[in-house]
C-alpha positions as CSV (number, residue, x, y, z in Angstrom):
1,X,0.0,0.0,0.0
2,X,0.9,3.8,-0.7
3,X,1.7,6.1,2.1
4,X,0.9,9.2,0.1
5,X,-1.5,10.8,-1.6
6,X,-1.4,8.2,-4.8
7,X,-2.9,4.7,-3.7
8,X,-2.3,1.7,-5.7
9,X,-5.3,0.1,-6.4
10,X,-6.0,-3.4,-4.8
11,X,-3.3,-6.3,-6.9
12,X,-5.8,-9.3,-7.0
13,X,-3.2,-11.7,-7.5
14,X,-1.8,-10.7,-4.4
15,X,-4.9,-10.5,-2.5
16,X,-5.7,-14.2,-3.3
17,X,-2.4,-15.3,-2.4
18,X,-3.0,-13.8,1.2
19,X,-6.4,-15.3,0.9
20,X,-5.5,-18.8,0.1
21,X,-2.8,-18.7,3.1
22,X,-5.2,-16.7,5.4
23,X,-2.9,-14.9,6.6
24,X,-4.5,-12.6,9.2
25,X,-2.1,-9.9,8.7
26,X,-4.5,-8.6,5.9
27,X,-7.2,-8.2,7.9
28,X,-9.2,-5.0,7.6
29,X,-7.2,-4.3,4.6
30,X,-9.6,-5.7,2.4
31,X,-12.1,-8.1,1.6
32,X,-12.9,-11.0,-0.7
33,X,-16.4,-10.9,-1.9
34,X,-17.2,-14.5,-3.3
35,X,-19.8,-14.0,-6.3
36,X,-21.0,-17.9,-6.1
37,X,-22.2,-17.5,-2.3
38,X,-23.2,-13.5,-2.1
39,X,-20.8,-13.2,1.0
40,X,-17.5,-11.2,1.8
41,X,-15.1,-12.5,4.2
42,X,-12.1,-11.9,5.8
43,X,-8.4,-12.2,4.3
44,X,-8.2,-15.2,7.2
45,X,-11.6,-16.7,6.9
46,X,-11.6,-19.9,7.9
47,X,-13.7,-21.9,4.9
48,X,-12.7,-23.4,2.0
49,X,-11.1,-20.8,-0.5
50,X,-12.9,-19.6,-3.3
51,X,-11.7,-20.5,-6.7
52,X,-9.7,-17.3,-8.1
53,X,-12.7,-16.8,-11.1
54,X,-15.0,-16.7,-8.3
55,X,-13.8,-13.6,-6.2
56,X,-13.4,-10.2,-6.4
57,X,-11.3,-7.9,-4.0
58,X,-12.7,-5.2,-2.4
59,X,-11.0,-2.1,-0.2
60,X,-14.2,-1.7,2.4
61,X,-16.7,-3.4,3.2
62,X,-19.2,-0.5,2.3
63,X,-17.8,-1.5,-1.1
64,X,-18.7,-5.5,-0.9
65,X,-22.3,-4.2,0.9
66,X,-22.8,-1.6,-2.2
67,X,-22.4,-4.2,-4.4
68,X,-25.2,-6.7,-2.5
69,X,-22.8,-8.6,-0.6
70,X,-23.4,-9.8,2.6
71,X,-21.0,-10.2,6.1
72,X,-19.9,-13.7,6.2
73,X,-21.0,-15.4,9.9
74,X,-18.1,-17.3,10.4
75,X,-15.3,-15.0,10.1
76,X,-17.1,-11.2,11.2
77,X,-14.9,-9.3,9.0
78,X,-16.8,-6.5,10.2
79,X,-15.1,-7.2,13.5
80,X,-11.6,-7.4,12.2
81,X,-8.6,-4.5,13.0
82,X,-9.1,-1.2,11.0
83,X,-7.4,-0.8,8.2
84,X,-3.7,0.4,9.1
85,X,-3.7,2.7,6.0
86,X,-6.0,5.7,7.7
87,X,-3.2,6.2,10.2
88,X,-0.6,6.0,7.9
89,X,-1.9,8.5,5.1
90,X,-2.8,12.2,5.5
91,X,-4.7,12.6,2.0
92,X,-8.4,13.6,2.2
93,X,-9.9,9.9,2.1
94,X,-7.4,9.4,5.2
95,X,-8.6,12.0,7.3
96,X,-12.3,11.5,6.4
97,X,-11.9,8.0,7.1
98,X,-10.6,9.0,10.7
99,X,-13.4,11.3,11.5
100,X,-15.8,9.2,9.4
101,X,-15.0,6.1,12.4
102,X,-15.2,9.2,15.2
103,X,-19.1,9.8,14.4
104,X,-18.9,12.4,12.6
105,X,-21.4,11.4,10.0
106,X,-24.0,10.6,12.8
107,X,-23.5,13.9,14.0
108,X,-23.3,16.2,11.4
109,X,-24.0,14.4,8.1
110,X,-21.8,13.8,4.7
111,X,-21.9,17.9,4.5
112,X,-21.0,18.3,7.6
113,X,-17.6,16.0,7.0
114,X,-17.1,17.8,3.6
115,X,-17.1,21.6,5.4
116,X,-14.5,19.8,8.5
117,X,-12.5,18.8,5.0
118,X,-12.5,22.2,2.8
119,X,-14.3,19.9,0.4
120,X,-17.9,19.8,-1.4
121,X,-20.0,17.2,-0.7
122,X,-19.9,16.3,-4.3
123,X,-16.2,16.3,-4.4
124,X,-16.1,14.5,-1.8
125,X,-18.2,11.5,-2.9
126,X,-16.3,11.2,-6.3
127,X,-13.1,11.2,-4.5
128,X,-14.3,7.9,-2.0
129,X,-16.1,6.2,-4.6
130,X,-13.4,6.5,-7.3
131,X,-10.6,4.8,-4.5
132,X,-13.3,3.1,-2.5
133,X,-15.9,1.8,-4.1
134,X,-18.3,3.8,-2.0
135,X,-19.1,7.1,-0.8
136,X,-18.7,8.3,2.7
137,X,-22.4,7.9,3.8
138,X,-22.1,3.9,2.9
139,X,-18.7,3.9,4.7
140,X,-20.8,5.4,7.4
141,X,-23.8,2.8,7.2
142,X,-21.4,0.2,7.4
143,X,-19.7,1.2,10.0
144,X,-23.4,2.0,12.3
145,X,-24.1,-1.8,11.5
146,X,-21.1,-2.8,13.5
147,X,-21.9,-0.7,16.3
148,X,-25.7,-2.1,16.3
149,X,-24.1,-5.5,16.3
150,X,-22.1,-4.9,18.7
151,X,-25.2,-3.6,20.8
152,X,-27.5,-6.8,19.7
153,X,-24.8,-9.6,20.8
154,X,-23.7,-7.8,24.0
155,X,-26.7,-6.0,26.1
156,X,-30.0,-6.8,27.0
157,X,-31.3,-3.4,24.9
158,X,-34.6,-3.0,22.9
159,X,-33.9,-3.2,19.5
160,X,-35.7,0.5,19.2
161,X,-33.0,1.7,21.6
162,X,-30.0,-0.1,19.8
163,X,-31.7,1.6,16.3
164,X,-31.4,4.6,17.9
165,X,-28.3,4.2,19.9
166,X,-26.5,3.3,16.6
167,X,-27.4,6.0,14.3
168,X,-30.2,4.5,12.7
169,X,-33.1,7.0,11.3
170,X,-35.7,4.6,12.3
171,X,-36.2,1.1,13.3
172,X,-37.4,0.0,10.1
173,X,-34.0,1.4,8.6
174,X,-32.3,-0.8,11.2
175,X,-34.1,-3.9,10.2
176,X,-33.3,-3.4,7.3
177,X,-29.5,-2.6,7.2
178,X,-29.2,-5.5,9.2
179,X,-30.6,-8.2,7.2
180,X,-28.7,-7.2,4.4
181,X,-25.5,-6.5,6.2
182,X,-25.3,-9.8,7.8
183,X,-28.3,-12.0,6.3
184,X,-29.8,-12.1,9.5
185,X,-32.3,-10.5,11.5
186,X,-31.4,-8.8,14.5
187,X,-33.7,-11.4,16.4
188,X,-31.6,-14.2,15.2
189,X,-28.3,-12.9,15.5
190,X,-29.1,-11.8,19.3
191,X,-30.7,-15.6,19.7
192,X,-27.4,-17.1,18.1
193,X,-25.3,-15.6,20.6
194,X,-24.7,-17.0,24.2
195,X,-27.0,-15.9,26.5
196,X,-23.8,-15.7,29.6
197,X,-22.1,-13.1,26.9
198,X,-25.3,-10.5,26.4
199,X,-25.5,-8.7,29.5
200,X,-25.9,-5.1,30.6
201,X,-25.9,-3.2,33.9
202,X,-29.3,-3.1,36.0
203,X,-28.7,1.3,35.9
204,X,-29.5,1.2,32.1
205,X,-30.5,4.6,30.8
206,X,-30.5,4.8,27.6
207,X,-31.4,8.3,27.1
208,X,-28.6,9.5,28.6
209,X,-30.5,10.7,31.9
210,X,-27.6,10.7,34.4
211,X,-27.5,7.0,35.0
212,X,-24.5,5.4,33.0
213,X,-24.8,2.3,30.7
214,X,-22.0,-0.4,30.4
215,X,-20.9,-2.8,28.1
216,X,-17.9,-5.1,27.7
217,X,-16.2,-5.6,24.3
218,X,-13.3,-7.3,23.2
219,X,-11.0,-5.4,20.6
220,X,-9.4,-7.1,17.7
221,X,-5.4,-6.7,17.1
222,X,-3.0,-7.9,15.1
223,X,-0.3,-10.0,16.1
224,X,2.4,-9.1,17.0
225,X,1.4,-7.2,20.1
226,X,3.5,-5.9,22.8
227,X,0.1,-5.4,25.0
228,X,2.8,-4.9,28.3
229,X,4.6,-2.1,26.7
230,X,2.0,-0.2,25.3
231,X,-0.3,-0.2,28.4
232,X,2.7,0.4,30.8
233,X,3.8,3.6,28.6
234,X,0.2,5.1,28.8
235,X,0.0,3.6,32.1
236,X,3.5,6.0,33.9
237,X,1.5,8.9,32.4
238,X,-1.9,8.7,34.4
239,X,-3.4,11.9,35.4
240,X,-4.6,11.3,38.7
241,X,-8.3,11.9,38.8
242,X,-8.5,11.4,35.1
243,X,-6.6,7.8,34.5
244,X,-5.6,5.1,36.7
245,X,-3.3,2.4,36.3
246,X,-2.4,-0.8,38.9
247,X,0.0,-2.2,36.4
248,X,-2.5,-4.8,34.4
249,X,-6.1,-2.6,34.2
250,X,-5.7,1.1,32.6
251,X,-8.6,3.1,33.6
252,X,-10.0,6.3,32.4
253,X,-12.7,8.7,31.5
254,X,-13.6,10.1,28.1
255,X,-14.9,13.3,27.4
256,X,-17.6,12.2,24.1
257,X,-20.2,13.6,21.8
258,X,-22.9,12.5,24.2
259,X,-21.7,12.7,27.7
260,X,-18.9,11.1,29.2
261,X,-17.3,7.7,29.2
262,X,-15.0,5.6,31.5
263,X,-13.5,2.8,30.4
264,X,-11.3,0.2,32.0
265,X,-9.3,-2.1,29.2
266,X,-6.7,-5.0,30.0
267,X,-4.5,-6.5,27.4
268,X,-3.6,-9.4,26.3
269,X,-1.2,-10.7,23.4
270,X,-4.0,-11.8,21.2
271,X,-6.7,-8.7,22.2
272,X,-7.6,-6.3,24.4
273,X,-10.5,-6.4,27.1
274,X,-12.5,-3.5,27.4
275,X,-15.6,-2.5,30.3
276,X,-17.1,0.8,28.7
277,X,-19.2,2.8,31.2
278,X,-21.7,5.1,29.1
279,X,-23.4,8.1,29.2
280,X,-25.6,7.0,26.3
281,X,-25.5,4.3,24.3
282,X,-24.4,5.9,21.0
283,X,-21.3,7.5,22.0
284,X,-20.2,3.4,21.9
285,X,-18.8,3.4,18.3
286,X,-16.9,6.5,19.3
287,X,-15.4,5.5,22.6
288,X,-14.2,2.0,20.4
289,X,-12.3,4.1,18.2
290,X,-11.0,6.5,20.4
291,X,-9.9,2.8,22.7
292,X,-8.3,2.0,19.3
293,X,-6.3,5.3,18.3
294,X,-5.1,5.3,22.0
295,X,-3.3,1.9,22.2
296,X,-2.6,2.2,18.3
297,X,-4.6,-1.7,17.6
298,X,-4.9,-1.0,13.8
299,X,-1.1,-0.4,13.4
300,X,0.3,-2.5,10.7
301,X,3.4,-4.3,13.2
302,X,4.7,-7.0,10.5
303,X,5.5,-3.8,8.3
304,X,6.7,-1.5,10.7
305,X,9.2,-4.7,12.5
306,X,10.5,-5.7,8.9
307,X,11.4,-2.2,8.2
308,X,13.4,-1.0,11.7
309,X,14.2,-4.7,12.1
310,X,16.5,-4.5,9.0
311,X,18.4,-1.5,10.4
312,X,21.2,-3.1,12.5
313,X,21.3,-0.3,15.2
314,X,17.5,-0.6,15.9
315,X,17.1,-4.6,15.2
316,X,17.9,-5.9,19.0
317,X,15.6,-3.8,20.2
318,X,12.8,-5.1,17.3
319,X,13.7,-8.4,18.2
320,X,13.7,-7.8,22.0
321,X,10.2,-6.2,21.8
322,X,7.9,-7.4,18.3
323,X,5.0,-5.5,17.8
324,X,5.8,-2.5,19.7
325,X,3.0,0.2,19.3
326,X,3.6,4.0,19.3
327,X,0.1,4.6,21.6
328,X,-1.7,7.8,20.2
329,X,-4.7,9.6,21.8
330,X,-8.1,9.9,22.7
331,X,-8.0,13.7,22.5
332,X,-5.6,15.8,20.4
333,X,-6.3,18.8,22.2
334,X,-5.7,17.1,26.0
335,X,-2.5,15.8,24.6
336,X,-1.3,19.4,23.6
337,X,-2.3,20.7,27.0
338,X,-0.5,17.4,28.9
339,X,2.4,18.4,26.3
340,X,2.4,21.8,27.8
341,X,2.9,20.7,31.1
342,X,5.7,18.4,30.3
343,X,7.9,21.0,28.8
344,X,11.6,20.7,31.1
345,X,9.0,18.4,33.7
346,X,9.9,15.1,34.5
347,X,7.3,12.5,33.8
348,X,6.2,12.2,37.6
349,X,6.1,16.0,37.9
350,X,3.9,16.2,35.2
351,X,1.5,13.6,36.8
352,X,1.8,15.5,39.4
353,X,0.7,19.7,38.1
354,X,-1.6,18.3,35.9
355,X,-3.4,16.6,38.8
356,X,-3.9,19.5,40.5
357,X,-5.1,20.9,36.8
358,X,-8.1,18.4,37.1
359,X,-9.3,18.6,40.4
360,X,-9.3,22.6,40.0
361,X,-10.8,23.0,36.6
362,X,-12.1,19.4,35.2
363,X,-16.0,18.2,35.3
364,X,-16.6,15.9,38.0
365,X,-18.5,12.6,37.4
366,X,-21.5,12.3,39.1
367,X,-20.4,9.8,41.2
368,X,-16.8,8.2,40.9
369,X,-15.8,5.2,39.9
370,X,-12.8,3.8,41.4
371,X,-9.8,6.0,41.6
372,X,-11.4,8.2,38.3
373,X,-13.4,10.8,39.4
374,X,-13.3,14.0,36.7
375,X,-13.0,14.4,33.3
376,X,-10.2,16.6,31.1
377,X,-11.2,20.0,31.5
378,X,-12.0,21.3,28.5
379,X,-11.4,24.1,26.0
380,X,-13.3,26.8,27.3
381,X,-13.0,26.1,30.5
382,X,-9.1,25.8,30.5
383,X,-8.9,28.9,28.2
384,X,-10.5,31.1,31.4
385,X,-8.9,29.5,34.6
386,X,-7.7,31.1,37.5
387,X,-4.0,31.5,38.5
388,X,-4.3,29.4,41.1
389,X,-5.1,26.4,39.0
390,X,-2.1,26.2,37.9
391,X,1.2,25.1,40.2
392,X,3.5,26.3,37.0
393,X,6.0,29.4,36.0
394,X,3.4,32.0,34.4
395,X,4.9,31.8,31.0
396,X,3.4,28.1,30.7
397,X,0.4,28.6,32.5
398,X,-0.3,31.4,29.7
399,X,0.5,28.5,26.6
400,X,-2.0,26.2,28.1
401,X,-4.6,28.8,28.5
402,X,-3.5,30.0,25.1
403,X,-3.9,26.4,23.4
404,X,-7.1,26.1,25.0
405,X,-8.6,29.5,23.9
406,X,-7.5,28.6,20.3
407,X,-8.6,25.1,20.0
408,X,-12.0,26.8,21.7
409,X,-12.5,29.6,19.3
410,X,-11.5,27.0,16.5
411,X,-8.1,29.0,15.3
412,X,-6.7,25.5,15.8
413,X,-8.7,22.1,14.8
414,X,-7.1,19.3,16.7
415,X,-8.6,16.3,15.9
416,X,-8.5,12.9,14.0
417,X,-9.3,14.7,11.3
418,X,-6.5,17.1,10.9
419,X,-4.0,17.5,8.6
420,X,-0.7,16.6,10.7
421,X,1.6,20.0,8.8
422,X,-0.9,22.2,9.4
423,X,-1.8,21.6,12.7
424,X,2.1,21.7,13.7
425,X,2.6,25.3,11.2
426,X,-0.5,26.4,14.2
427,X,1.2,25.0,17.2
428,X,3.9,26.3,16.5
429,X,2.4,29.8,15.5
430,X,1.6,30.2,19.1
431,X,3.7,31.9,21.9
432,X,5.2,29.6,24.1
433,X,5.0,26.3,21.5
434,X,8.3,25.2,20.2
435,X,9.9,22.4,17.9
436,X,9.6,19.9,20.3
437,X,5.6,20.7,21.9
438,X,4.3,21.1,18.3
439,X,6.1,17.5,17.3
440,X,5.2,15.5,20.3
441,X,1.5,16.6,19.8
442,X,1.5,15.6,16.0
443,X,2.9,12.2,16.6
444,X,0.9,11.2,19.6
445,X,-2.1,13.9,20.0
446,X,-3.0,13.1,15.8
447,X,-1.5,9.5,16.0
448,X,0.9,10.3,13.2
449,X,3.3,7.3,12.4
450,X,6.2,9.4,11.1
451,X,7.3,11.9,13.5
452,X,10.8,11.9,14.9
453,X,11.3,13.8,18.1
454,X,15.0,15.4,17.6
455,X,15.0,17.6,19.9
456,X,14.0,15.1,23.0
457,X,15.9,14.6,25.3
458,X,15.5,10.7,25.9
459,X,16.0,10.4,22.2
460,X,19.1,12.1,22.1
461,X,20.6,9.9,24.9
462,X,19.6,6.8,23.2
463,X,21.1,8.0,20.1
464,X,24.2,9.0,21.8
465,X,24.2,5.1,23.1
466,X,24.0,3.6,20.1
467,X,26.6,6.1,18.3
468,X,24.0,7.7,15.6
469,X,23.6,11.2,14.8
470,X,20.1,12.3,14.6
471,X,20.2,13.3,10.9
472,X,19.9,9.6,10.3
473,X,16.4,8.6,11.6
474,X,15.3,9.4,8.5
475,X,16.0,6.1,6.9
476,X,13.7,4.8,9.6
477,X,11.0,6.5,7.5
478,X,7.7,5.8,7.6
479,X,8.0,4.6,10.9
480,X,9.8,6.9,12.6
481,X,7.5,7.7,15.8
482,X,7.5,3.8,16.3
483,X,12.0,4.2,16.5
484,X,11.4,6.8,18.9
485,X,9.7,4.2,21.2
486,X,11.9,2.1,21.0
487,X,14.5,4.8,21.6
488,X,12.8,5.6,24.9
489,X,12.3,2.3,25.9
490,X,16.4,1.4,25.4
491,X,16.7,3.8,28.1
492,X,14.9,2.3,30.8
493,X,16.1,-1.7,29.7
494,X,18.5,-2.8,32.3
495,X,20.5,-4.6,30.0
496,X,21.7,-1.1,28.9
497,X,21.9,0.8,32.0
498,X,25.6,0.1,32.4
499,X,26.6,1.1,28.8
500,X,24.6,4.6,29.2
């Protein structure tokens, strides 16, 4: 696959021969829609392969569902990773992709994704259905029957509220979509699963009344996954109030579109366990995605090991950790504000100030749960806090409330949506934002893949260790935020404490 603007289309000879080894690392990269049966499947499916004359190749499934295709029961490709692409390109399919899986269809429509884009509507439906097969609002459908699914198999809901919850315009709609997605009812697919597996709290609210709604999912990744690493790194960075962390459950809560989350997740090698606490019901799809940019599931590892793996200066530390992930974020904006507060702070002191943050100017839940009891202040409220807020030098204290009052008024748009230069050309714009703020925020904050931090610190001693100027990370391209994690963790390996 292309990691610029210009995407290849699919090679079917190649998809076939990933096919006929089902080899999972293809999945969510495309689909195989077999003409003779009507069904799509995964890359890794599980049934007999198709004859080649019998298949065609697809880049969504929106595409294989356009076409009259229908989810195959065995294999759930609408379960499978996410495509690793999305996070890896910065073109206009890339980004809508990104906010397209963030709700923003749901929320503000095709034209309301085209305006976040610069694009008209009908620009913006040639350019997905000329690379996709299908235009964003299909992309969209396909995605709302996943979430419905999702609902069906694992609460006790109505199926009104689950139309509604999902994005649906009406229950008949839902009906509707579902049958065709997956060739079943939602009746039978909720009577097909388990009944121990369907469950849902007895404070159910679906309306989003003050009670909270919870649900437990289980994310797919690919393998390799260095679940320890990735959990522990987010994990040393809890805000207290805001994130918890006991060294095998991360906890947290999430600021979304409906009201506010807080999720618990534990991984393993093979997935990743998540409890979701809910406002409402259809901030789910959301909070899955935001779970997903946060621990970086849909990364493409096989690629990313093979290509700093064949670098001798960086392969022990491949081979010592496979399927290392560079985590991202659930909110651009909280991770230029954390940024902020981590300029010349260690990581504990950082904990620490923005802590105090929190508890002075973050929403309280209504009623705690566990150790998480606010959520991330936001914009506006940042943008106008008192001095005594903040336990900084005044200089920072005035970038955060600076940050805040742009991202507020929208003079900055940090989201998944953004395009990575021109969010760091705004950072950087700003007084008090320098090289190494307006980086860090691009590679974790927007998730980008290919950000080198030069000017850290951390980087620079692990550099230093393994004798290479930083004017050479560039052949680590495009991976180069996943060399600076393993950079950072060199540093804290025993077996190289006595060489630093």
């Amino acid at each position: 696959m292309g990691h610029d603007g210009e995407v290849p289309p699919l090679d079917p000879d190649q998809c076939y021969v990933a096919v006929q080894s089902r080899d999972q690392r293809f999945d969510g990269w495309f689909v195989t829609a077999v003409r003779t049966t009507g069904i799509y499947c995964r890359p890794s499916c599980s049934a007999i392969t198709p004859k080649r004359a019998n298949v065609d190749f697809y880049p969504t499934a929106a595409a294989a569902q356009q076409r009259g295709f229908r989810a195959c029961k065995r294999c759930r490709p609408d379960a499978s990773p996410g495509s690793p692409e999305w996070n890896v390109r910065q073109d206009v399919v890339a980004r809508a992709m990104r906010l397209i899986a963030d709700g923003i269809v749901e929320r503000d429509g095709v034209t309301g994704l085209a305006s976040r884009l610069g694009y008209s509507e009908r620009h913006l439906n040639r350019v997905f259905t000329d690379e996709l097969g299908a235009g964003p609002l299909a992309v969209a459908r396909a995605q709302r029957a996943h979430s419905a699914r999702l609902l069906v198999e694992t609460t006790l809901l109505s199926f009104t509220d689950i139309a509604f919850a999902a994005g649906f315009g009406s229950v008949r709609q839902f009906n509707d979509t579902m049958r065709e997605v997956f060739a079943s009812s939602p009746t039978e697919l909720r009577t097909a699963t388990p009944r121990s597996s369907a469950w849902s709290t007895s404070n159910t609210d679906p309306a989003g009344n003050g009670a909270m709604v919870a649900v437990a999912v289980r994310l797919a990744v690919r393998a390799p996954f260095a679940s320890h690493e990735v959990m522990a790194f987010i994990g040393e960075r809890a805000i207290p109030g805001v994130e918890s962390w006991d060294g095998s459950t991360y906890c947290r809560s999430l600021g979304l579109p409906g009201g506010v989350a807080v999720i618990e997740l534990v991984a393993e090698p093979d997935h990743v366990a998540a409890r979701l606490e809910l406002t409402t019901w259809s901030d789910l799809g959301v909070a899955v995605q935001r779970i997903r940019r946060l621990l970086d599931l849909d990364s493409d590892p096989a690629a990313v090991d093979a290509a700093l793996g064949a670098d001798p200066a960086l392969a022990p530390l491949v081979e010592a950790v496979p399927g290392r992930r560079a985590p991202a974020s659930v909110d651009p904006y909280e991770t230029a504000i954390r940024a902020v507060i981590g300029q010349q702070v260690s990581v504990a002191g950082a904990r620490t100030v923005a802590g105090r943050i929190v508890r002075a100017v973050g929403c309280p839940l209504g009623e705690p749960v566990g150790d998480i009891t606010h959520v991330f202040p936001r914009p506006h409220e940042l943008a106008v806090a008192p001095d005594a807020a903040f336990s900084m030098p005044g200089a920072r204290r005035d970038t955060i409330r600076r940050v805040a009052a742009a991202v507020a008024d929208g003079h900055i748009e940090l989201d998944t949506g953004s395009d990575p230069a021109v969010a760091h050309g705004q950072l950087l714009a700003l007084k008090g934002i320098g090289p190494w703020t307006a980086d860090y925020v691009v590679m974790r904050g927007l998730g980008h893949p290919d950000t080198f931090l030069t000017n850290d610190l951390g980087v620079r001693h692990a550099l230093d260790r393994l004798g290479l100027d930083p004017d050479q990370a560039s052949r680590w391209a495009p991976w180069r935020s996943y060399a600076v994690h393993h950079l950072w963790a060199s540093l804290s390996d025993p077996r190289t404490k006595a060489d630093r």
